[in-house]
N, C-alpha and C positions, 0 to 999 in steps of 0.2 A: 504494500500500500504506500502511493506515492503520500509525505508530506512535506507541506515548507512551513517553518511556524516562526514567524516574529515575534520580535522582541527591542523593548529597549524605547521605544516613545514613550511622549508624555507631556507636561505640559513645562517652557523654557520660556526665559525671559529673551527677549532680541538682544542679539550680539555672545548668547550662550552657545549649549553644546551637545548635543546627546550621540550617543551610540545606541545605530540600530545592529541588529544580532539575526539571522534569518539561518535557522536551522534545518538541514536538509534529512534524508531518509528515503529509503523504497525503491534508489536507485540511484546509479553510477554517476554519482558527484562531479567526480575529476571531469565525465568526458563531457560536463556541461558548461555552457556558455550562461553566465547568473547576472541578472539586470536586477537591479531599484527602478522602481515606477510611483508614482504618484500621480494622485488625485484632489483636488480644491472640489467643494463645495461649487455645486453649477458649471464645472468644468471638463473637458476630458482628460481621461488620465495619460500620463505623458513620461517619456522616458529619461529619466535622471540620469543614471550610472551603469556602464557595462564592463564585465571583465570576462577577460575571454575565458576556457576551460584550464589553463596550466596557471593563468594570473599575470601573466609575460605582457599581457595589452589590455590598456583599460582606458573606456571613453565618456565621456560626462557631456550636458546638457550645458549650453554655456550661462545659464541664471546658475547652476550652481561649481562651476572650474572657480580653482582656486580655495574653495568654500568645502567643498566636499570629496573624500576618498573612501573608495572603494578597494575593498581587501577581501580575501579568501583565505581557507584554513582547511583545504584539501584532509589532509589525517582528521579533521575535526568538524567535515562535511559543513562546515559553516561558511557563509559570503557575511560582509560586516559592511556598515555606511556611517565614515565617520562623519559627523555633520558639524561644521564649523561656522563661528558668527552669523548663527539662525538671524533669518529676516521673518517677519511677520506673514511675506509672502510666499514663505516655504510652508506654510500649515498645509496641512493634506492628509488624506490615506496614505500610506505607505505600504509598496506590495514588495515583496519577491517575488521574481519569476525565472525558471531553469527553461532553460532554450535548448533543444540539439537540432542542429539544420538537419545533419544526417537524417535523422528522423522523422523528423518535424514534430518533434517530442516537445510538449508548453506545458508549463506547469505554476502555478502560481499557489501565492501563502495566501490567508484570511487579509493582512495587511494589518498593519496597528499605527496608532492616531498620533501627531506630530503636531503641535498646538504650540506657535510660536505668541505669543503676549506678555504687555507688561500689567 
């Protein structure tokens, strides 16, 4: 049973920090390509962070370059988003999703809440 389970939002002042945490299962980690996605209230969700399957290339959304990193832990089937000097306009869902082209294998987490305010 495929899962992806987040972690790690919540509610930060602008100009703070949080770590998200997306725990994987059910299936071949390594050979997957793992994106951060987000979603605003009234908007469509949109692609934040990607890193390839080995961790070797990774690409960001440019509202968040400079601001946010994206990291993996292969032995430890986890992708991580570290979020830095949160803006007010990063509040969103926050998804995981494992990608294999090979396959066309998608998979996505519940997503957990990212509440930027002072």
């Amino acid at each position: 049973q495929v899962q992806l389970v987040e972690s790690g939002g919540g509610l930060v002042q602008p100009g703070g920090s949080l770590r998200l945490s997306c725990a994987a299962s059910g299936f071949t980690f390594s050979s997957y390509a793992m994106n951060w996605y987000r979603q605003a209230p009234g908007k469509e969700r949109e692609l934040v962070a990607t890193i390839t399957s080995s961790g070797g290339s990774t690409n960001y959304a440019d509202s968040v370059k400079g601001r946010f990193t994206i990291s993996r832990d292969n032995a430890k089937n986890t992708v991580y988003l570290q979020m830095n000097s949160l803006k007010p306009e990063d509040t969103a869902v926050y998804y995981c999703n494992a990608y294999r082209k090979l396959t066309s294998s998608n998979y996505w987490g519940q997503g957990t809440q990212v509440t930027v305010s002072s």
